[in-house]
C-alpha positions as CSV (number, residue, x, y, z in Angstrom):
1,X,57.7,33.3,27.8
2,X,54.8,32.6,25.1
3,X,57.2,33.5,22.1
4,X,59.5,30.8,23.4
5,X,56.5,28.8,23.5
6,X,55.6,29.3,20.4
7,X,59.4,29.1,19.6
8,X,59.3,25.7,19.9
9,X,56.1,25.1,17.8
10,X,57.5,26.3,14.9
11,X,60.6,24.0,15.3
12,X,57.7,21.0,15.2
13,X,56.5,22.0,11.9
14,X,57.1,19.4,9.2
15,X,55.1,21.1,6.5
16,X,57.7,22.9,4.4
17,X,57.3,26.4,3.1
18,X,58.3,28.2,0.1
19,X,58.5,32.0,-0.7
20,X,56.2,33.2,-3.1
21,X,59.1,34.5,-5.4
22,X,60.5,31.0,-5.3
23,X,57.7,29.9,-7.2
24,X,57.1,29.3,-10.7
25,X,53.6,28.4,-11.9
26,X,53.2,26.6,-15.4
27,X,50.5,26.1,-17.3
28,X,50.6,22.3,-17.2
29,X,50.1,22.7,-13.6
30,X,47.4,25.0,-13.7
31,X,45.6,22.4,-15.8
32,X,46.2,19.3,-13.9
33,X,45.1,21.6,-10.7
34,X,41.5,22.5,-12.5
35,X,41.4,18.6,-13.0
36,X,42.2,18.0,-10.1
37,X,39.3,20.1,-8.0
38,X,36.9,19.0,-10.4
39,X,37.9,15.1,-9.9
40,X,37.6,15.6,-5.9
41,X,34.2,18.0,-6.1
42,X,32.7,15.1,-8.4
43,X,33.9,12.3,-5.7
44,X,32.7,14.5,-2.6
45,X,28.9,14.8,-4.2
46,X,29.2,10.9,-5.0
47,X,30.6,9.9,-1.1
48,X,28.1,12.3,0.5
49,X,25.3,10.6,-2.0
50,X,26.1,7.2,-1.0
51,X,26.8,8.2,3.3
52,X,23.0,9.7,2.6
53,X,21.2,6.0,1.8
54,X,21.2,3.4,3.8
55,X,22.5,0.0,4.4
56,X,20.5,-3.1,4.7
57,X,21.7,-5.9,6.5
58,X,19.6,-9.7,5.8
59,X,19.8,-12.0,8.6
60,X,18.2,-15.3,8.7
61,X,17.1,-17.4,11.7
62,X,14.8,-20.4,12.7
63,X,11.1,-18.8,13.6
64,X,10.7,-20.2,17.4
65,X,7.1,-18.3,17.6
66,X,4.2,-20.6,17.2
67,X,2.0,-19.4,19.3
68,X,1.6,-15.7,17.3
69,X,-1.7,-15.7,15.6
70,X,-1.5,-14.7,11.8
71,X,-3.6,-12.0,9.8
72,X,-4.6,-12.2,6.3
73,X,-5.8,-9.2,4.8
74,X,-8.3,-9.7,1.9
75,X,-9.9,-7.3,-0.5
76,X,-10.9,-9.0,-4.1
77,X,-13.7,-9.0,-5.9
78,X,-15.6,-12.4,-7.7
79,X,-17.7,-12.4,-10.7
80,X,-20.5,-14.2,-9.2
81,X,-22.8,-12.8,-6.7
82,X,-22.8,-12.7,-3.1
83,X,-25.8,-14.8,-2.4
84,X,-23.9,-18.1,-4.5
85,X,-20.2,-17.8,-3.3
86,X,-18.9,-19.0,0.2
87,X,-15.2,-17.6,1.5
88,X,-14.0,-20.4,3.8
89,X,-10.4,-20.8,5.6
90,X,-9.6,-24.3,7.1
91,X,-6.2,-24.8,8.5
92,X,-4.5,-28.2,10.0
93,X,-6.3,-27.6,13.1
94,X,-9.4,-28.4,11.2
95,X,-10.9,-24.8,12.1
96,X,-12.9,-22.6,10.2
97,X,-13.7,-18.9,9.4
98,X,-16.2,-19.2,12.0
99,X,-13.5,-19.0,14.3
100,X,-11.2,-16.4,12.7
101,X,-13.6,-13.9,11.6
102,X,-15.8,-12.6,8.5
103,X,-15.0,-11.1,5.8
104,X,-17.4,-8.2,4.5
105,X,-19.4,-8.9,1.4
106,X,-20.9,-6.0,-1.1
107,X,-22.4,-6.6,-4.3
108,X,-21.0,-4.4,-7.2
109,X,-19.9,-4.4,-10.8
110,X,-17.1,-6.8,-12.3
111,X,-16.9,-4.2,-15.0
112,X,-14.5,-1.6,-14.2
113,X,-15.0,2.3,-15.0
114,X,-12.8,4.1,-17.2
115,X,-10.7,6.0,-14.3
116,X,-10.2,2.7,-12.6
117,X,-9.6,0.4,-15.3
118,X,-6.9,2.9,-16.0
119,X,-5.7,3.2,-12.3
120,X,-5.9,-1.0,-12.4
121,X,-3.9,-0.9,-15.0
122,X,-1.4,0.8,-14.0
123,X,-1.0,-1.1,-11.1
124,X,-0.7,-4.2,-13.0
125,X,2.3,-3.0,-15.0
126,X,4.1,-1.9,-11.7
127,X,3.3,-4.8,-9.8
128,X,4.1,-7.1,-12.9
129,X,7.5,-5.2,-13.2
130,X,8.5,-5.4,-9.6
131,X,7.4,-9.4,-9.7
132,X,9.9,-10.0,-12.9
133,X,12.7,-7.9,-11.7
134,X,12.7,-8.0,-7.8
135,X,15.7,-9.6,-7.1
136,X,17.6,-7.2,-8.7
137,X,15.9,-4.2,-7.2
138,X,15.0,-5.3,-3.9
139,X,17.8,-3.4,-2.3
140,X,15.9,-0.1,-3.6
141,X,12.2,-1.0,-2.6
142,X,13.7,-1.9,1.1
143,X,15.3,1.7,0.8
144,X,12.9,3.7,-0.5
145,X,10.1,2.3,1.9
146,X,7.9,1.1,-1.2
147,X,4.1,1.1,-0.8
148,X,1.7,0.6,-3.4
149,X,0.0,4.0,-3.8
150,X,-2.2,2.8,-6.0
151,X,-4.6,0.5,-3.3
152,X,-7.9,1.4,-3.3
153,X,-9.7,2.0,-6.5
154,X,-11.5,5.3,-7.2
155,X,-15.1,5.7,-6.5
156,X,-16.3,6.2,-10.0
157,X,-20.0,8.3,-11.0
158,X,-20.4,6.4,-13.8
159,X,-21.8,3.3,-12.3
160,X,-22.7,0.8,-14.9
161,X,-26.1,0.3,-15.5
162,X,-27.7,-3.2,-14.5
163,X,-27.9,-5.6,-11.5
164,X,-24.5,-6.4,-9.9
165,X,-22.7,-9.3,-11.1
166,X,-19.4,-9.7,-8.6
167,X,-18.9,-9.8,-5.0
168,X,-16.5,-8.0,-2.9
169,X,-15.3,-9.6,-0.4
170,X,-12.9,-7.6,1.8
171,X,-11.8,-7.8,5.8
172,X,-8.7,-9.2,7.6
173,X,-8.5,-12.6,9.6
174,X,-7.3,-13.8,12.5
175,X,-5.6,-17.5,12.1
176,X,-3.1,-19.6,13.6
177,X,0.3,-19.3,12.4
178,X,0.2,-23.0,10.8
179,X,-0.6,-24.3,7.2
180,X,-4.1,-23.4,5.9
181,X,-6.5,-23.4,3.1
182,X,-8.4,-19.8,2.4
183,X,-10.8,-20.5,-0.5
184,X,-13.9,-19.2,-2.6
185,X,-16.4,-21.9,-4.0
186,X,-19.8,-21.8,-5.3
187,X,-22.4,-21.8,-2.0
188,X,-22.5,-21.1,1.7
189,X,-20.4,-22.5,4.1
190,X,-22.4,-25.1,6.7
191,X,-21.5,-26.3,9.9
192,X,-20.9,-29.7,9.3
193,X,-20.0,-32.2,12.0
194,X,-18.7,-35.1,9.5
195,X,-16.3,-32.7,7.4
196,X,-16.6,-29.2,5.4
197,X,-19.4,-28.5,2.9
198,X,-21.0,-25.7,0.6
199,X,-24.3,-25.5,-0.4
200,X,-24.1,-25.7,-4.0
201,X,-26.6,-27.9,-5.3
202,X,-29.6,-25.2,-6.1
203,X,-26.5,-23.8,-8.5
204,X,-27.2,-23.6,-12.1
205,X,-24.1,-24.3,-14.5
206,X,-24.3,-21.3,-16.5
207,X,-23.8,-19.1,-12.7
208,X,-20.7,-20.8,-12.2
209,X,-17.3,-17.9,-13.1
210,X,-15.1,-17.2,-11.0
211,X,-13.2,-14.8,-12.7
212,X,-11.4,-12.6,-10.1
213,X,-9.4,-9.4,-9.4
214,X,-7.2,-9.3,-6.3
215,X,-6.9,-6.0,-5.1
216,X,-5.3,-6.4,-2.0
217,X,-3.7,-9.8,-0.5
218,X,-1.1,-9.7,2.1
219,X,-0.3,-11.1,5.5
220,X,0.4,-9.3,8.8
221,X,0.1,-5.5,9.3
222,X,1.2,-3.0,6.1
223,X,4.9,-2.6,6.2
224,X,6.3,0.0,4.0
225,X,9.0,-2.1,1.5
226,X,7.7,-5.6,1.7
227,X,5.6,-6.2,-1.7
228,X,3.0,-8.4,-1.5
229,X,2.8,-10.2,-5.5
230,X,-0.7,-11.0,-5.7
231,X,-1.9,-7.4,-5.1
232,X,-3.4,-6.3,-8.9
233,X,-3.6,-9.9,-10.3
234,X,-6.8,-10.7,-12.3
235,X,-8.3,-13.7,-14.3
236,X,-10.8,-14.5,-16.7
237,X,-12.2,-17.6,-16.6
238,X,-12.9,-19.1,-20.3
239,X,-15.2,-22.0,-18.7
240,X,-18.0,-21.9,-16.1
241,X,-16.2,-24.9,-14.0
242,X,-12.3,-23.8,-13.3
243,X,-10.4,-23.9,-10.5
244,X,-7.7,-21.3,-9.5
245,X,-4.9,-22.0,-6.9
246,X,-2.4,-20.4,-5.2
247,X,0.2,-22.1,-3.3
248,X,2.1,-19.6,-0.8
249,X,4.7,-19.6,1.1
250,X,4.7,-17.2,4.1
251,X,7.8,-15.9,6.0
252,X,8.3,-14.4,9.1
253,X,9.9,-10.9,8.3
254,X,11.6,-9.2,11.5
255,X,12.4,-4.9,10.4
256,X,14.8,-2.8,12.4
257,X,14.6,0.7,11.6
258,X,16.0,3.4,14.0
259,X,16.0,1.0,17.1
260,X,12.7,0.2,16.0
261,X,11.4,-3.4,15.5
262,X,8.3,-4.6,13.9
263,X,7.2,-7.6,13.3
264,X,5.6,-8.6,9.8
265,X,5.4,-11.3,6.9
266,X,6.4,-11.9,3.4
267,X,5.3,-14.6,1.1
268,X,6.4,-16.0,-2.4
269,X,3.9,-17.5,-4.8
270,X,3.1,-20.0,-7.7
271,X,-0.4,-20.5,-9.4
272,X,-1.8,-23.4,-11.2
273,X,-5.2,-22.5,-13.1
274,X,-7.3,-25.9,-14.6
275,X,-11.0,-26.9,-16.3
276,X,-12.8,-29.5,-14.0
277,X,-14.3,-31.8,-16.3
278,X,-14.8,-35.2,-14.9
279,X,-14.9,-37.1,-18.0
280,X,-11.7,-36.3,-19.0
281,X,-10.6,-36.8,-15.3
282,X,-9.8,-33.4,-14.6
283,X,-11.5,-34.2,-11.3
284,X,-12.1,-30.9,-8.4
285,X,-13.9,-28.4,-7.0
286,X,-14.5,-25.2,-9.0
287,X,-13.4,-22.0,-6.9
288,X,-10.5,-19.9,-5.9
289,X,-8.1,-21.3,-3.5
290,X,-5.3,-20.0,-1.4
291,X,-3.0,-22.3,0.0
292,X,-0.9,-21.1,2.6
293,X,2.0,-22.8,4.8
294,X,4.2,-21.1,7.0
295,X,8.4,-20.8,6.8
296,X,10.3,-21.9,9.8
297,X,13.4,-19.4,8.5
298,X,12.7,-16.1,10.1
299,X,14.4,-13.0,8.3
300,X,15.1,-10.2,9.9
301,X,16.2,-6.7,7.7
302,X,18.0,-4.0,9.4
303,X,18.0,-0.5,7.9
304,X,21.7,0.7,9.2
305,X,22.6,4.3,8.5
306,X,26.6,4.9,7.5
307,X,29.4,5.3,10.6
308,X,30.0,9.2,10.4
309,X,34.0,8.6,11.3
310,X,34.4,6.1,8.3
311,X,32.6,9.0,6.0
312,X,35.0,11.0,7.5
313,X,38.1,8.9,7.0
314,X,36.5,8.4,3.0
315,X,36.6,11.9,2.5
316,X,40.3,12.5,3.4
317,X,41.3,9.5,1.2
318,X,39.8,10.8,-1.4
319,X,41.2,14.7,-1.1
320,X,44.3,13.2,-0.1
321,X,44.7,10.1,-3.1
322,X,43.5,13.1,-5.9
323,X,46.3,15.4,-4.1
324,X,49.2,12.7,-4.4
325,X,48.2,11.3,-7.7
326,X,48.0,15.0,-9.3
327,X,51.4,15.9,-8.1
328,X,52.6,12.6,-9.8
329,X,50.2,13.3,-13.2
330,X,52.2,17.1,-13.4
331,X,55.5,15.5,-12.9
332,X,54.9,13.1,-15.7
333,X,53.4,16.0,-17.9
334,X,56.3,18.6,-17.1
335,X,58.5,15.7,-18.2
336,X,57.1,14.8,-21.4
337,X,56.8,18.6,-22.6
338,X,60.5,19.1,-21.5
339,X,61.3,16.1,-24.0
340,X,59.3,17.1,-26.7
341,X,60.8,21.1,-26.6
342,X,64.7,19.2,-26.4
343,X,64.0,17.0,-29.7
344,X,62.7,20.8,-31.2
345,X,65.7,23.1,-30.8
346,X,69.2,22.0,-32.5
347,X,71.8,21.0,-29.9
348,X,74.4,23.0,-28.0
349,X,77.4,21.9,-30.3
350,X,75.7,22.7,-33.8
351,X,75.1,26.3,-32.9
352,X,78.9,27.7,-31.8
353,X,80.1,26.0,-35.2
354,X,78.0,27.3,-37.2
355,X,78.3,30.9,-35.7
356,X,82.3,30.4,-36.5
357,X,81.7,29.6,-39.8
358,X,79.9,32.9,-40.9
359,X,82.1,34.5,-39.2
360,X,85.4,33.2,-41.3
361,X,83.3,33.5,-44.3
362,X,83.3,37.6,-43.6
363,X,86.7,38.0,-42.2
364,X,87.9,36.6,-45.7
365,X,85.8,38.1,-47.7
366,X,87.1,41.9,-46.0
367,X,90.8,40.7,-46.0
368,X,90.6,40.3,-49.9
369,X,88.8,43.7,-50.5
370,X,91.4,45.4,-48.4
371,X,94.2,43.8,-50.6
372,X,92.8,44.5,-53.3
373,X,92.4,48.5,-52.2
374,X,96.4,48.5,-51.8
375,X,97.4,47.1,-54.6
376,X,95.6,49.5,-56.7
């Protein structure tokens, strides 16, 4: 009963086989066949490479969440000290840092040691690099999960020797999600109930600099692949009196990864950097300012990885595909060698005639010696 089964599945069989002695192999088909396995090995490694990474999908949206508060993270240092600058943020609400927070001042060295002017450097150049080329490599910082590893300058021995000269200031704060105004001027912040004021008038002109190195400024909480471009930007200031401003733009950033959502923000930024003289009407405040507004366009990133049954249905293509396209490549090369061995050897007609020829050429040649031999 099961060979009659199995009878039958053998009648089903549409793959067709040949006998082994039926078979002829050529060496124009062992070479196409070596081809042919390397071709599909190489294609394999490059699908499985590909099926490995994953896919990011951008969606965009209107932001409907206004009533989220907003972090800023600080951590830059001023080249003036503690006691004569004031960090301030003032938003649209007319609110101060009073009501946010405070950010943690330390008196240190504007002058950087020789392990971290090297390590500063070096983030420089990357962040400059990713800043120039981002849109064209944004798809591999999502990827990869970039993250500067180079926040947080080393704690250096070699201490230069004098009083302080800069101010750290360094904290996070806690702000409305509206437009605002996060700036370092020369003096204290006052509580004032007409407007906003710093106490600057005890200032000398020659304290005045506010050169500045930005070692960390971003918004929300640390997000591996969002780059914040500010982070390792320094100036120099070549007067006393010059004003440095930022004008950001802050969007909502929404990242899916493994069913997992978190909630962050990006931002995009141009700078503007000026003398304040007022008698050439260069007219201002002298100081460091960060002006922020908010994006109503949410973006949302999903990190997707690969369907496994389309990696699966790749793969056969491509065995399949090299498998066809071979057996076509050997038929075109057994073809072409047949061709070239036909135009080689002399046709079918010139051999028997010339065989016949010889051959009349003897028979004479014998006839006449045997006539001769009877004659004589």
């Amino acid at each position: 009963m099961l060979r009659r089964r199995l009878k039958h599945v053998e009648e089903l069989d549409i793959f067709p086989k040949v006998q082994e002695e039926y078979t002829q192999p050529t060496t124009s088909g062992g070479t196409v066949s070596i081809l042919s396995f390397i071709v599909i090995i190489i294609l394999v490694y490059t699908e499985i490479s590909y099926y490995s990474s994953s896919q990011l999908k951008f969606e965009y949206s209107v932001d409907h969440d206004f009533d989220s508060k907003l972090k800023i993270n600080v951590d830059l240092t001023v080249a003036m000290s503690c006691s004569k600058v004031g960090a301030d943020i003032l938003d649209v609400t007319n609110q101060n840092a009073q009501s946010f927070g405070q950010l943690e001042e330390e008196l240190t060295h504007f002058e950087l040691s020789p392990p971290q002017k090297i390590q500063w450097e070096t983030m420089q150049r990357i962040n400059l690099y990713i800043r120039e080329e981002y849109h064209a490599i944004q798809d591999l910082i999502w990827r990869d999960g970039y993250s500067n590893i180079l926040k947080g300058l080393p704690t250096s021995k070699n201490e230069p020797v004098g009083v302080p000269d800069a101010c750290r200031l360094r904290g996070s704060l806690i702000v409305n999600k509206v437009s605002g105004n996060f700036h370092i001027t020369a003096g204290k912040h006052i509580p004032h109930p007409a407007g906003h004021a710093h106490i600057s008038a005890f200032l000398k002109d020659s304290d005045y600099n506010f050169s500045h190195r930005i070692e960390r400024f971003s918004f929300g909480e640390p997000t591996a692949g969002v780059f914040d471009p500010l982070e390792g930007d320094e100036k120099i200031a070549p007067h006393n009196f010059y004003m440095y401003q930022y004008y950001i733009k802050v969007v909502p950033t929404e990242i899916v990864h493994n069913n997992r959502k978190q909630s962050t923000y990006q931002y995009s930024v141009t700078e503007q950097a000026r003398p304040i003289d007022h008698q050439t009407g260069s007219h201002g405040v002298p100081g460091i300012y960060f002006k922020y507004d908010m994006s109503y366009v949410k973006v949302k990133v999903t990190v997707e990885k690969h369907s496994t049954w389309r990696f699966l249905v790749r793969l056969c293509g491509i065995i399949g595909g090299v498998f066809a396209t071979s057996g076509i490549v050997n038929g075109l090369v057994k073809l072409l060698i047949n061709f070239i061995n036909k135009r080689k050897k002399p046709t079918i007609s010139e051999e028997p005639l010339i065989s016949m020829n010889l051959a009349a050429v003897v028979s004479d040649k014998n006839w006449k010696k045997s006539n001769l031999t009877v004659h004589l």
